[in-house]
N, C-alpha and C positions, 0 to 999 in steps of 0.2 A: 956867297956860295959855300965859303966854311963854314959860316951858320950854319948852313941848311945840312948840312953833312953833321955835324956835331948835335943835332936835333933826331938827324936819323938815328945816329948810331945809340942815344939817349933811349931812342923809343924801340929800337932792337933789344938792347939790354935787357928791359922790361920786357917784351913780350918773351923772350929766353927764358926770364927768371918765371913768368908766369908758366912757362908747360912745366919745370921741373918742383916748380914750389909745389905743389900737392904732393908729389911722390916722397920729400921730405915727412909732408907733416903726416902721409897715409906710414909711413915705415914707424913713427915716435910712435900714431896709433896703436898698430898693429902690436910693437913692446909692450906699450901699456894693457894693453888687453890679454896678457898672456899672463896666466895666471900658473900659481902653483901648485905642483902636484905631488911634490915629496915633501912630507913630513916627518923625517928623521929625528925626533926627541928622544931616542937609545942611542943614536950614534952607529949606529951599523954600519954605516956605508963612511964612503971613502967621498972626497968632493969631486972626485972626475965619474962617479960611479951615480952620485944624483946628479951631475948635470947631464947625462949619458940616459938614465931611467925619467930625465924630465922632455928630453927630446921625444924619447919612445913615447911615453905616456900622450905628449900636442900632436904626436904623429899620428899615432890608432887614434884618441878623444876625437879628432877632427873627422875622421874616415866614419867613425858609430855615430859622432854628435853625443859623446857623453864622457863625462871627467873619471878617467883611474887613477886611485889618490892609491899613493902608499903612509901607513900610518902606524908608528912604531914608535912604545914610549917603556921607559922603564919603571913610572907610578903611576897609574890610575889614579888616583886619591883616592883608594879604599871603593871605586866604583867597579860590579863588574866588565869585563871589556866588553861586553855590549852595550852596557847604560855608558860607556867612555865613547863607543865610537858612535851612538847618536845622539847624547850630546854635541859632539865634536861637529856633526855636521850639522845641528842644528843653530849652532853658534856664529861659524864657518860661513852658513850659506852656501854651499858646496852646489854646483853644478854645473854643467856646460850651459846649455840652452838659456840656462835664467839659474836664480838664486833658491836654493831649494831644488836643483833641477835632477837629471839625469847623474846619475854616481855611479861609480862600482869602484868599492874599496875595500882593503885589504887593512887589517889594521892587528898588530904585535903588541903582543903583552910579555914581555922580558921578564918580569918578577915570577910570572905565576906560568910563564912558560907557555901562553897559550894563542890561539892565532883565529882569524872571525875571518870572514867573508862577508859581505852585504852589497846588494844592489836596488837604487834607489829610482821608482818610476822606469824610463823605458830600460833600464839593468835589471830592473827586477822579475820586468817580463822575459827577456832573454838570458837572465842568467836568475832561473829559479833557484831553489834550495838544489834538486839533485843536480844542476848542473855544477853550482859553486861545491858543492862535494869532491864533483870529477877534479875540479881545478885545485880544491885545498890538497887533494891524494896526490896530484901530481906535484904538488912545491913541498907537502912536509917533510920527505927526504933532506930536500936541501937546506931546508931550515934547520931539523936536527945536525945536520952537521955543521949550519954557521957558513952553508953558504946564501948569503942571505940577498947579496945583489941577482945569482941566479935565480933564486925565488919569486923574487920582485919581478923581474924580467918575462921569466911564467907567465907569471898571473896576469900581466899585462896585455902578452901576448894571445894567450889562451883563450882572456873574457873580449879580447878582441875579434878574434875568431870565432868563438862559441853566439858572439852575438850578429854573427854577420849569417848564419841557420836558422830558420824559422822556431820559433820554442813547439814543443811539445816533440820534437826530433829528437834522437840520440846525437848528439854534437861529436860522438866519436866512433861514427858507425863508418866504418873502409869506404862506404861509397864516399866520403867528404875528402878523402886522403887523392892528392894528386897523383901519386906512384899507382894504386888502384886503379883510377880512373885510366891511367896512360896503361897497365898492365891489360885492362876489360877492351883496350880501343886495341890493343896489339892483337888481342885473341881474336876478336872480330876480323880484324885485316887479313890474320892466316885464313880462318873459314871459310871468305870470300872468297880467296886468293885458290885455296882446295877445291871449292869449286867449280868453281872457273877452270882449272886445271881438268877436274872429272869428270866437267860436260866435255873438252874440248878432246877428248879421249877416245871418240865413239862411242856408238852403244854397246855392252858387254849383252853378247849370245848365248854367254854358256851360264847354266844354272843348274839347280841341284838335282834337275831329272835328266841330265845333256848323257851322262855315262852309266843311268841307272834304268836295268831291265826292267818294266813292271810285270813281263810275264814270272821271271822266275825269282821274283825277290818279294823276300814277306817277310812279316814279326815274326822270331820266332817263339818270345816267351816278354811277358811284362807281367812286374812284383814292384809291389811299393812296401817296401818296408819298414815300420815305425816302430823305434826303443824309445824314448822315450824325454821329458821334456826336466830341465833342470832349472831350478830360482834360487841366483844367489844373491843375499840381503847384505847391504855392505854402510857403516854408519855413516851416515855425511860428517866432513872433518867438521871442527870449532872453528869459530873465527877468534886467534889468537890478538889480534891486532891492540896494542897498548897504546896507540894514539888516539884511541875515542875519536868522537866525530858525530856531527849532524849538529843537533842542535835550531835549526829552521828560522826565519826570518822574525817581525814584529813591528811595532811601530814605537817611532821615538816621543817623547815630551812635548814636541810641537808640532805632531800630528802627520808623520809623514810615514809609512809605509815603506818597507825593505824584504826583503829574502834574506835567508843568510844561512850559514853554513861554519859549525864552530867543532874546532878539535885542540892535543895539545901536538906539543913536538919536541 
């Protein structure tokens, strides 16, 4: 009888460890697979500040299905930083979906001061040139001033969202902004709300003939008077802006196709 009791509890054990053993070895998976997404080679950042931009980055990459690398060095080897950052990816292997896959990266030239955008396959359709424009103008503030995990944080966010709109949209047009959209439902709500209010009112009797005689009321004089019409020509300003900018996408060395978007800061 203790045998038999010492057999069961042998074959419980086992069947125990059998439901939770996979969820071990699905979690080592899951570590292994998580790839990186900050590439700090200038040191910019602080190490709570990339483990913090690496969370964000597996957070949006999973939501779009695509990898946003930050990528910041302070020598090129004499390459410019667009022959740096696709090499880089071409090396790398860089993408979510697969190797060569899905990108949008961001990648800092420290020496020569300058900063690239590029979006690689489905980045590139949703984050064209004008769109990585919108994103470089919103981070190079904070880059010239060295705030640089801000930056980073941007861009991540932004080509997040800029890819979750259809391309050929304005990605920054009020109807995508929530305050908008909640601001266009409130205006609705009153209008109903008015009328509803001014059917349940009765009908209104009086109108603009109710107190007006037509026996003894007439025009008594109409003049249209015209002096005369004025055109003033006024220059359109310069665009002063000393961060340059554009610059447009290309393809790397082993044959892969980008957008991109290059200014300094």
């Amino acid at each position: 009888m203790v045998r038999r009791e010492s057999c069961f509890k042998v074959i419980l054990i086992f069947f125990v460890l059998s439901l939770f053993l996979p969820l071990f070895l699905n979690s080592d998976v899951a570590a292994s697979d998580t790839k990186q997404n900050i590439y700090d080679f200038a040191s910019l950042l602080a190490d709570e500040e990339v483990a913090e931009l690496e969370d964000l980055a597996n957070k949006y990459g999973a939501k779009r299905e695509t990898s946003f690398i930050i990528l910041t060095t302070n020598d090129t080897g004499g390459k410019d930083i667009v022959d740096y950052m696709e090499d880089f990816y071409d090396e790398k292997a860089l993408g979510y979906d697969k190797p060569h896959g899905n990108t949008a990266i961001l990648t800092i030239d420290m020496k020569n001061r300058d900063v690239y955008l590029a979006g690689f396959y489905k980045a590139e359709e949703y984050l064209d040139d004008s769109r990585l424009d919108l994103i470089r103008e919103k981070i190079t503030p904070d880059l010239s001033d060295g705030n640089y995990y801000d930056a980073f944080h941007t861009f991540i966010e932004a080509s997040s969202k800029y890819m979750g709109i259809r391309p050929g949209v304005n990605p920054d047009n009020p109807l995508f902004n929530l305050w908008f959209q909640t601001l266009i439902s409130l205006g609705i709500a009153g209008i109903v709300v008015g009328l509803m209010l001014y059917s349940s009112g009765g009908k209104i009797t009086v109108n603009d003939r109710t107190y007006m005689d037509a026996g003894s009321s007439k025009v008594l004089d109409r003049r249209d008077a015209y002096l005369r019409t004025t055109v003033t020509k006024q220059r359109k300003p310069s665009n002063n802006n000393n961060n340059g900018g554009g610059g447009g996408g290309g393809v790397s060395k082993g044959g892969h196709s980008h957008s991109g978007s290059r200014g300094g800061f």
